[in-house]
Structure formats: structure tokens, C-alpha cells
C-alpha positions in Angstrom: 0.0 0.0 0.0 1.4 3.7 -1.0 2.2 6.4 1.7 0.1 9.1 2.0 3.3 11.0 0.6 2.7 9.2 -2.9 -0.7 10.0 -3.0 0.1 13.3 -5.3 -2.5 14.9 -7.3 -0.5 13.9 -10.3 -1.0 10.0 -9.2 -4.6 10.1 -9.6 -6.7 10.8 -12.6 -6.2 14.3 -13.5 -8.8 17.2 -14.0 -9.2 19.2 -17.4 -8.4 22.6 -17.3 -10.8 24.8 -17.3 -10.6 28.5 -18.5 -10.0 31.4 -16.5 -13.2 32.5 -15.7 -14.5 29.2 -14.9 -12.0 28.7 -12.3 -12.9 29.5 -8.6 -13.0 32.9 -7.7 -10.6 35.5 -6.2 -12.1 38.6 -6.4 -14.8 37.4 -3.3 -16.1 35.3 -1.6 -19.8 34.9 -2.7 -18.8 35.3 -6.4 -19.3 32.0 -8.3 -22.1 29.9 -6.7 -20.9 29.7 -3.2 -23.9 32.4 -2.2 -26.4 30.3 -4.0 -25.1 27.1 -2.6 -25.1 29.2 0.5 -28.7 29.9 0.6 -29.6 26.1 -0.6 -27.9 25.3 2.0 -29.3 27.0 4.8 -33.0 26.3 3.7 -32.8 22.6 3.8 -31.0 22.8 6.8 -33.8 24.9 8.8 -36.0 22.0 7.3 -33.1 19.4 8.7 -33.2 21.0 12.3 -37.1 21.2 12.3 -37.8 16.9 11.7 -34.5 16.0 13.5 -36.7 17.0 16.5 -39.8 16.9 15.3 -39.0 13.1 14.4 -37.9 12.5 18.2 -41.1 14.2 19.8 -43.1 12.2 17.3 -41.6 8.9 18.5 -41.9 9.9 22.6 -45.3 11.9 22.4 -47.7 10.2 20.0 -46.2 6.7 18.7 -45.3 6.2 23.3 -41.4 5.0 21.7 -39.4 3.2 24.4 -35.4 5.1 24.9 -34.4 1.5 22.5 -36.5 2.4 19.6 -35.6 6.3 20.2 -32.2 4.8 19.4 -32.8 2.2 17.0 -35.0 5.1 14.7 -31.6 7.1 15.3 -29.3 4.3 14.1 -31.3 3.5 11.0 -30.6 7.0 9.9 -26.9 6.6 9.9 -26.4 3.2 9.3 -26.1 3.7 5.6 -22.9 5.1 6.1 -21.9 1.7 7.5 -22.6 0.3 3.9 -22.7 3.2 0.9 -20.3 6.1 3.0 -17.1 4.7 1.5 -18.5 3.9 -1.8 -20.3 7.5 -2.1 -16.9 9.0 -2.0 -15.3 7.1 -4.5 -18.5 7.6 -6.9 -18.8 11.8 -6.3 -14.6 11.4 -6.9 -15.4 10.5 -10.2 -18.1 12.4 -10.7 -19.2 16.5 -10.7 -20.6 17.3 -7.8 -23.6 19.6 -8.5 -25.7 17.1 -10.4 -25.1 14.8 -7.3 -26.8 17.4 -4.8 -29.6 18.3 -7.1 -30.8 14.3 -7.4 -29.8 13.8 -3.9 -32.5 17.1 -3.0 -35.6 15.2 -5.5 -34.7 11.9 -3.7 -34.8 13.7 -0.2 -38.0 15.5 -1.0 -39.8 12.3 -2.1 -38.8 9.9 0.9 -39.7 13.1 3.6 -43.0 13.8 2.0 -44.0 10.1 2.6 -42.6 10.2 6.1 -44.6 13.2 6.6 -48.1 11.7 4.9 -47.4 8.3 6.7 -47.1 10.7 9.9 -50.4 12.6 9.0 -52.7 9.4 8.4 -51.9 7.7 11.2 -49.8 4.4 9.2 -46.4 4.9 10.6 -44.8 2.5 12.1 -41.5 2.3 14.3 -40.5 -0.2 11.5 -42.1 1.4 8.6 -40.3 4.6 9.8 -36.6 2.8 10.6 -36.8 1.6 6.4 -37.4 5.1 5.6 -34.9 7.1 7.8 -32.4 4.4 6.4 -32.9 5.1 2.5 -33.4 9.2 3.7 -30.0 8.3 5.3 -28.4 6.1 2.1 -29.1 9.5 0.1 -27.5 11.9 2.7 -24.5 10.0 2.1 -24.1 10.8 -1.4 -25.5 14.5 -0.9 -22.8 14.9 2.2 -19.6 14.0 0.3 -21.1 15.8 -2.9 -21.0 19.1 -0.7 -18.1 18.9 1.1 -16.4 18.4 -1.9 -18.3 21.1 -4.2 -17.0 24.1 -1.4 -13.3 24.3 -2.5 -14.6 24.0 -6.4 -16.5 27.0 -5.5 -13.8 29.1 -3.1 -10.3 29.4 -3.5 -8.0 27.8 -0.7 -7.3 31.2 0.7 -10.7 31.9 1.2 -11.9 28.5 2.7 -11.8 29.0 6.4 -14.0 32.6 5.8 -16.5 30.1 3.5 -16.7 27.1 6.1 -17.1 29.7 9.2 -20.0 31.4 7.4 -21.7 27.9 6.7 -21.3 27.1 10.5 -22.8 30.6 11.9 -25.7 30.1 9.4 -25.6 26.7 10.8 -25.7 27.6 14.4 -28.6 30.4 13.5 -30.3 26.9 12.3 -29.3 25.3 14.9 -31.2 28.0 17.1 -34.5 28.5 15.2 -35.1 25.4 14.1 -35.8 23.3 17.3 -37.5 26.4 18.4 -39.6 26.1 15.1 -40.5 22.4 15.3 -41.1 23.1 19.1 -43.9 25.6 17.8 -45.5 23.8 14.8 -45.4 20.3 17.1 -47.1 22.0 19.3 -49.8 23.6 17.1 -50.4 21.7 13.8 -48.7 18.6 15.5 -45.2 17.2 14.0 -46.5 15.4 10.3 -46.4 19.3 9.5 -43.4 19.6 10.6 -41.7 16.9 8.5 -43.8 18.0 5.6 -41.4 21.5 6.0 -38.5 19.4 5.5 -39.4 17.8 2.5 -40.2 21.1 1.1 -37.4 23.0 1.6 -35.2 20.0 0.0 -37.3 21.0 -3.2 -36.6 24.9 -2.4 -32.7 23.5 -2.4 -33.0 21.6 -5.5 -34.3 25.1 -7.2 -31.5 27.3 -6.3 -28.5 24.7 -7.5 -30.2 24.4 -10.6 -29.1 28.7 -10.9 -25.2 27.8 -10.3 -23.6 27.8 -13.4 -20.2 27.4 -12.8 -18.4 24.7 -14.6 -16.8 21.7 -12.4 -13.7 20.2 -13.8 -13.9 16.7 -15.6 -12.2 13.8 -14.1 -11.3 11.7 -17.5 -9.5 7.8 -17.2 -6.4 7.2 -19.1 -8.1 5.2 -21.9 -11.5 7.0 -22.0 -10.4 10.3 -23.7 -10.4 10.9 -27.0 -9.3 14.4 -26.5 -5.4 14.9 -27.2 -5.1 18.3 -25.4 -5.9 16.3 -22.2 -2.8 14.9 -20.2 -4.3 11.5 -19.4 -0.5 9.6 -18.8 -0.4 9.7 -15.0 -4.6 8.8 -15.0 -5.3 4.9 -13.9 -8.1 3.1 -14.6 -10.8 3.0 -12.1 -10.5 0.7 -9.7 -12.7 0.6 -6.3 -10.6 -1.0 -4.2 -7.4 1.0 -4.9 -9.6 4.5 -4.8 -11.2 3.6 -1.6 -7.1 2.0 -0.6 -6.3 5.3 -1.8 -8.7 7.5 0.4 -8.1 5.7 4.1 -4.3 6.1 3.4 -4.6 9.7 3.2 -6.2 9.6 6.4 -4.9 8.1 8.7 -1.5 7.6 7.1 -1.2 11.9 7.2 0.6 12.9 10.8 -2.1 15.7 10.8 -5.5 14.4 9.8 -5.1 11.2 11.4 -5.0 11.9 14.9 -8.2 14.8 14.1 -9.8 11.8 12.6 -9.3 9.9 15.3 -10.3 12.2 18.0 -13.7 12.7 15.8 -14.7 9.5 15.4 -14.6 9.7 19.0 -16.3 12.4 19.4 -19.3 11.5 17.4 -19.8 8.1 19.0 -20.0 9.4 22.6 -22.0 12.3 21.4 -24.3 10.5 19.6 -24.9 8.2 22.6 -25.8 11.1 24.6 -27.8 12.8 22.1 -31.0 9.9 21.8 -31.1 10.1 25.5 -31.5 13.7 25.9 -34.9 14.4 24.9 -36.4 11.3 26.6 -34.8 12.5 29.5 -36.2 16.3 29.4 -39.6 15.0 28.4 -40.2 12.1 30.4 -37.7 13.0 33.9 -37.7 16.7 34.0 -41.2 17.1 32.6 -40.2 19.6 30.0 -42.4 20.2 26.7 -42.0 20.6 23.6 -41.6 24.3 23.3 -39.2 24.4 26.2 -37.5 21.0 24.8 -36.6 23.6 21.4 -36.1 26.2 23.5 -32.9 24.4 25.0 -31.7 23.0 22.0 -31.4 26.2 20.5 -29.0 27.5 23.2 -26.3 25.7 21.2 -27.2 27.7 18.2 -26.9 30.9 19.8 -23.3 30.2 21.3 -22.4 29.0 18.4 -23.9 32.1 15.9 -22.2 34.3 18.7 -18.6 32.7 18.0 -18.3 31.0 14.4 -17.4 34.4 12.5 -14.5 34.9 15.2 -13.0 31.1 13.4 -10.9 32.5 10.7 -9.2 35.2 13.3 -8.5 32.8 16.3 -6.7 30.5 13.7 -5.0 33.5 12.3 -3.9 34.1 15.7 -3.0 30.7 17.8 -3.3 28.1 14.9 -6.1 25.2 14.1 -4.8 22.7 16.9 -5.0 25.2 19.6 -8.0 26.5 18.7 -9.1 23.1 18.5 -7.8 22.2 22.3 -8.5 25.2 23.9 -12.2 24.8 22.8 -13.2 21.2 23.3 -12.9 20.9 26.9 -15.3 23.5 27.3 -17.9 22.3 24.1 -17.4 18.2 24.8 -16.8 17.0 28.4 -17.9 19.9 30.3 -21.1 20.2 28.7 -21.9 16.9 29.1 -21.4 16.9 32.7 -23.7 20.0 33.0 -26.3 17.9 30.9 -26.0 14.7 33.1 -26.2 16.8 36.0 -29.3 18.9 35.6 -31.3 19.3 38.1 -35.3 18.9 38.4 -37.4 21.6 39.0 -37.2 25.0 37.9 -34.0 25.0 37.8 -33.7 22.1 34.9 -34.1 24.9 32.0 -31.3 26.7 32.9 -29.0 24.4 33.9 -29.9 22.0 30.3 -29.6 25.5 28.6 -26.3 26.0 29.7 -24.8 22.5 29.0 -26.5 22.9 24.9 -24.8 26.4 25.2 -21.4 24.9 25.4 -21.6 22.2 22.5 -22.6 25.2 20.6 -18.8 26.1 20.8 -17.6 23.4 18.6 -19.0 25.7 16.0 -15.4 27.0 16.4 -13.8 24.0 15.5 -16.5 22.2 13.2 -15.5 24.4 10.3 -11.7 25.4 11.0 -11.4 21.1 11.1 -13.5 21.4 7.4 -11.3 24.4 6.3 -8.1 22.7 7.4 -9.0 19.0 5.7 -9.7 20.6 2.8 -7.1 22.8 2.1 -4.4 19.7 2.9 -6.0 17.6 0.9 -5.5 17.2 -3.2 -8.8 18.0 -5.1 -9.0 14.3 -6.7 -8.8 12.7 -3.1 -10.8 15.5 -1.2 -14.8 13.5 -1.9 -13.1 9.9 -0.7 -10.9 11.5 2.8 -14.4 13.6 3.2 -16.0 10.1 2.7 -13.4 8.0 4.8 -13.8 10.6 7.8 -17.5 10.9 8.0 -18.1 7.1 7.5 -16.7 6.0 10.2 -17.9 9.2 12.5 -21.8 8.9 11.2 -21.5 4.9 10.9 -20.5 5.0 14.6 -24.0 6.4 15.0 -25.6 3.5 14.3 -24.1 1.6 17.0 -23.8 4.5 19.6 -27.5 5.9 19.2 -29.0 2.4 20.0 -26.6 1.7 23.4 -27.4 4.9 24.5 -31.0 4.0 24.2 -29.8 0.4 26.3 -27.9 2.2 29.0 -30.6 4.7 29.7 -33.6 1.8 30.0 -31.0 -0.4 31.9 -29.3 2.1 33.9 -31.3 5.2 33.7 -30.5 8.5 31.9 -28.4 10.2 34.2 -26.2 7.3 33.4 -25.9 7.1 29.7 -25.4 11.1 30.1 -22.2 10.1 32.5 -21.4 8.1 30.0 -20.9 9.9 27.1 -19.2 12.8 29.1 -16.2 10.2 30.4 -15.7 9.1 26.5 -15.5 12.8 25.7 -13.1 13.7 28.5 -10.9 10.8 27.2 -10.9 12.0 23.5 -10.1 15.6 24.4 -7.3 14.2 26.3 -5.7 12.6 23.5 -6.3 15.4 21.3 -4.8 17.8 23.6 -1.9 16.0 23.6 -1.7 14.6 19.9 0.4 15.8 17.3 -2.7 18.3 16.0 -1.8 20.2 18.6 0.5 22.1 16.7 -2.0 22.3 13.1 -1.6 25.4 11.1 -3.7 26.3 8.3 -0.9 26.3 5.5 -0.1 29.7 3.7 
């Protein structure tokens, strides 16, 4: 197996030059489709935030879910990355990426419009609605590595930590008004509406993409071109086992991204066996509705709206990996702890506001860790390490979200919680202390 060392741009099947002004942008950075991607973004998102917790009321309030099916429902939506993540990177390699988002939106819009009429009639089942969640979750794979990899064809390198910052303070104002928004509607048309906003937006989404006209380099095989101003000598046939080879040696064979891949994975296991738990345990231990329920999830969004835009400038300052350090104890272990910890009573708001406050700090690092993978990272490999990464972190979902669900019926909530805050504490630790550490973006 290569190094990551030989895994050059020049080793892998090259990309036809494109002219001038079809290149990505330097005069700004919404010039060239990132603003359109931008808004697309944002409005299937708000629809994203609104079912995630509309979904999870659904199951606790009207189909009486036990915390085992909370977390099976959970699992099924991220187990596809289990079986199609690696695969999806490999494909939207070879591929351009905008006419991947655009099918993945119609697909998206057809499986959460049935969800939503299923919801509405009455016919949804806990295992009628694990099926769907999992194909809903088979397209977000293709869709996610299509648009992480679509970013830097957009913005130039120099301009990619100011791009992913802006996508994560939009995210975090998501992040704020949408469980706030499902709260409401939940609570006043009941949570089928909800769901049916999520399948609309995905068609709002699919609309806007359709405006970005920017051409996407062509990734051509070596015996496929019939075009002699191409360069196709250093271009291999396609093979999948070599490409996906190809991908996991860049990651965890590079001294930098390996250890932030590891500590990530981490991450999103122990956080996603906390997360399942969570609104069982406001709803059903500290009586909380559903209003107050989005009211507390969107503390995170406001920390983090309040702090993304400073990304660019604390990296400019102290560097990614002590951003990175610096910032996790406060947004992974610590606010965990708080959440485990909350008291019943009045005080439980609060006190579960405050914990959701501090995850919203990993807005920081969420898009200087995008900024910084990307930017290390050759264009032909960027869709399969994008793929590599986030299959194993969102794969890990499907195991973590269901033994949450078992620890909290076994061993109550608190417990689960106390749980997920030790693995936290353990990954921060090592990431503290890891080579990262010292991550620069490069100049």
C-alpha cells in the first residue's frame, strides 16, 4: 500500500483545465455559486433541524417510543454510512458534484414527504419509519460528500476557512430557530407538519442549485479520452478497491488528519450516545415540553452564531490545533457533565440551557477542522478523505445511538449522560496531547 506522501494529485486521474473565468473565484467570496449554494444550503438545513426534532417528539409523544426504539430510529438513519459512505466518496470522486446534490434534494424530497403523509394518516410505524430514515440516510450519504467536496470547487484555498465559518454561523442560527420552530408547529399543527417543511425545503434546495452555473472540472481515465489536449499519462483506470485504498491512506496515514480523525470518530460516538437520550430524559424525567425541549436545543445555536465568525481570526492568531484544544474541553466534556447533571425543577431549563450552550462552541472547530482538511487535501482525493472521515464518524451512530438508548432503559438517563461525558473527557485528552496540537492552516 502507497504512503500518504505518494498520494500526489499527479497520481490520480487528472482534472481538465478549465478556462480562467470558470475557475474558482478570487475577487470574493460569494462570487461563483458559493452564495447560491449558500442559501440552498441554509434552507434545507432549517428543514433538517425542524424533523431531527420533530422526528424524536413524534416517536416519545404520539407513537409512546421506548429510549431502545428512540435509538434504533436514530441508528437507522446513519447506518447507511456503514454500507454506501465509502462507496459514495469514491463515486462523487469521479463524478461533478452539482448534479449529485440536485438528485440527492428530489430523492430527499420524495422519501420526507412520505414520512410526513405516513405521519399525518396515522400508518407509521416504528419499523415502517426505521426503512425510511435508512434510505433518507443512504441519500444523505451521497449528498454529504457531494458538498463537502463542491465548497473548494467554488472558493479558493485562501478563502476556505472565511467560507466554512460562514456555513457554520448560518448553521448555528439553524441550529437556534429550528428546534425552536418544530417546538412551535409540534405543538400547534402537531409534528406530520413539521416533517412535511423538511421535505419542502429540499425542493426549495433543488431550485436554487439548478441557478449555479459554474463549470466543475472533468475527471477523464487514461483510456477514455479521446481528446489529445488532455494529459491522461499519470490517469489509472478506475478501480474501487485501490480508490477507496487510496482514500483511508490519506487519512490516517497523514501525521495531521489522522490523529483529528481519530479524536472525531470519537467524538461522534460518545455524542451521539448522549444525544438519543436527551430528549427522553427532558420529556419524560424533567417534565419539560415541547416548546421548552426547542427552546434548550437552541441555546447551542446561539453560542455558536455568537462565535463562528471569530473562526478565521482565532486561527490567524494561535493556529487550528489550539483553537481546537482550547475549545473542546469547554464544548465536549464539560457540557456533558452539566447535561447529566441537571437538576429537576425549575432550575432544569437553565442548567440543560447552559450544557446545549457549550456544544454550541464546537461551531469553532466544526469548520476550521472542514477548512483545514480541505485545504491539505488534493482535489482528486478531497470526496473519498471527506468520505473516509464521516463514515466511520456517522456509521459509529448506528451503534452509539442504539446503546445509548440500552444504557438509559438499563441504567437510567443520568447514566448514559455520565457516559458519554467520560468518553468525551478521554478524546479531548488525546487530542490535547496529539500531534494536531501544533495544526496550522498552510499559507
Amino acid at each position: 500500500m502507497p504512503s500518504w506522501r505518494d498520494l500526489h494529485p499527479n497520481r490520480h486521474a487528472q482534472l481538465v483545465n478549465l478556462p480562467a473565468d470558470d475557475l474558482p473565484p478570487t475577487g470574493g467570496l460569494w462570487r461563483g455559486g458559493f452564495g447560491r449554494l449558500f442559501a440552498a444550503d441554509a434552507i434545507s438545513s432549517t428543514g433538517r433541524a425542524m424533523s431531527s426534532l420533530a422526528l424524536q417528539l413524534l416517536l416519545v409523544t404520539t407513537m409512546q417510543a421506548t429510549p431502545e426504539q428512540l435509538g434504533i430510529v436514530r441508528g437507522a438513519q446513519w447506518a447507511p454510512y456503514l454500507v454506501f459512505g465509502l462507496v459514495a466518496g469514491v463515486v462523487v470522486d469521479r463524478v461533478r458534484r452539482r448534479p449529485v446534490l440536485i438528485a440527492s434534494d428530489v430523492a430527499s424530497t420524495l422519501t420526507w414527504g412520505a414520512i410526513a403523509a405516513l405521519a399525518f394518516t396515522g400508518r407509521l410505524t416504528v419499523p415502517v419509519l426505521v426503512g425510511l430514515v435508512f434510505l433518507a440516510g443512504s441519500i444523505t450519504c451521497f449528498e454529504v460528500a457531494a458538498w463537502q467536496s463542491y465548497v473548494p470547487r467554488l472558493v479558493p484555498d485562501p478563502l476556505l476557512p472565511a467560507a466554512f465559518a460562514r456555513l457554520e454561523q448560518m448553521g448555528s442560527v439553524i441550529t437556534a430557530a429550528g428546534p425552536l420552530g418544530a417546538g412551535a408547529l409540534v405543538r400547534l399543527v402537531g409534528a406530520p407538519i413539521a416533517l412535511a417543511v423538511d421535505a419542502l425545503t429540499y425542493a426549495v434546495s433543488m431550485v436554487l442549485l439548478l441557478t449555479i452555473r459554474r463549470a466543475e472540472p472533468v475527471r477523464v481515465r487514461a483510456r477514455a479520452s479521446a481528446d489529445t489536449s488532455v494529459d491522461t499519462s499519470a490517469a489509472p483506470d478506475r478501480h474501487l478497491g485501490r480508490e477507496l485504498r487510496e482514500g483511508a491512506t490519506w487519512v490516517y496515514g497523514h501525521p495531521m488528519i489522522r490523529p483529528y480523525a481519530l479524536w472525531l470518530h470519537t467524538w461522534f460516538f460518545f455524542s451521539n450516545l448522549g444525544i438519543p437520550v436527551v430528549v427522553f430524559f427532558a420529556s419524560d424525567e424533567l417534565g419539560l415540553g415541547p416548546v421548552a425541549i426547542g427552546a434548550v436545543f437552541a441555546a447551542a445555536g446561539v453560542v455558536g452564531m455568537a462565535v463562528a465568525g471569530s473562526a478565521p481570526r482565532l486561527e490567524r492568531r494561535h493556529g487550528v490545533g489550539r483553537v481546537f484544544a482550547a475549545t473542546e474541553w469547554f464544548a465536549s466534556p464539560l457540557a456533558w457533565a452539566v447535561i447529566a447533571l441537571t437538576p429537576t425543577g425549575w432550575w432544569a431549563i437553565p442548567v440543560l440551557a447552559l450544557g446545549h450552550g457549550l456544544t454550541g462552541l464546537s461551531t469553532l472547530t466544526a469548520g476550521l477542522g472542514m477548512s483545514y482538511r480541505s485545504v491539505v487535501t488534493p482535489d482528486p482525493l478531497r470526496a473519498r478523505m471527506n468520505a473516509t472521515i464521516r463514515t466511520v464518524n456517522w456509521g459509529s451512530i448506528a451503534v452509539a445511538a442504539p446503546l445509548g438508548g440500552w444504557i438509559a432503559h438499563s441504567f437510567g438517563n443520568r447514566t448514559a449522560l455520565g457516559v458519554a461525558a467520560a468518553g468525551l473527557l478521554a478524546a479531548t485528552a488525546y487530542l490535547a496531547q496529539s500531534p494536531f496540537r501544533t495544526a496550522r492552516m498552510p499559507s
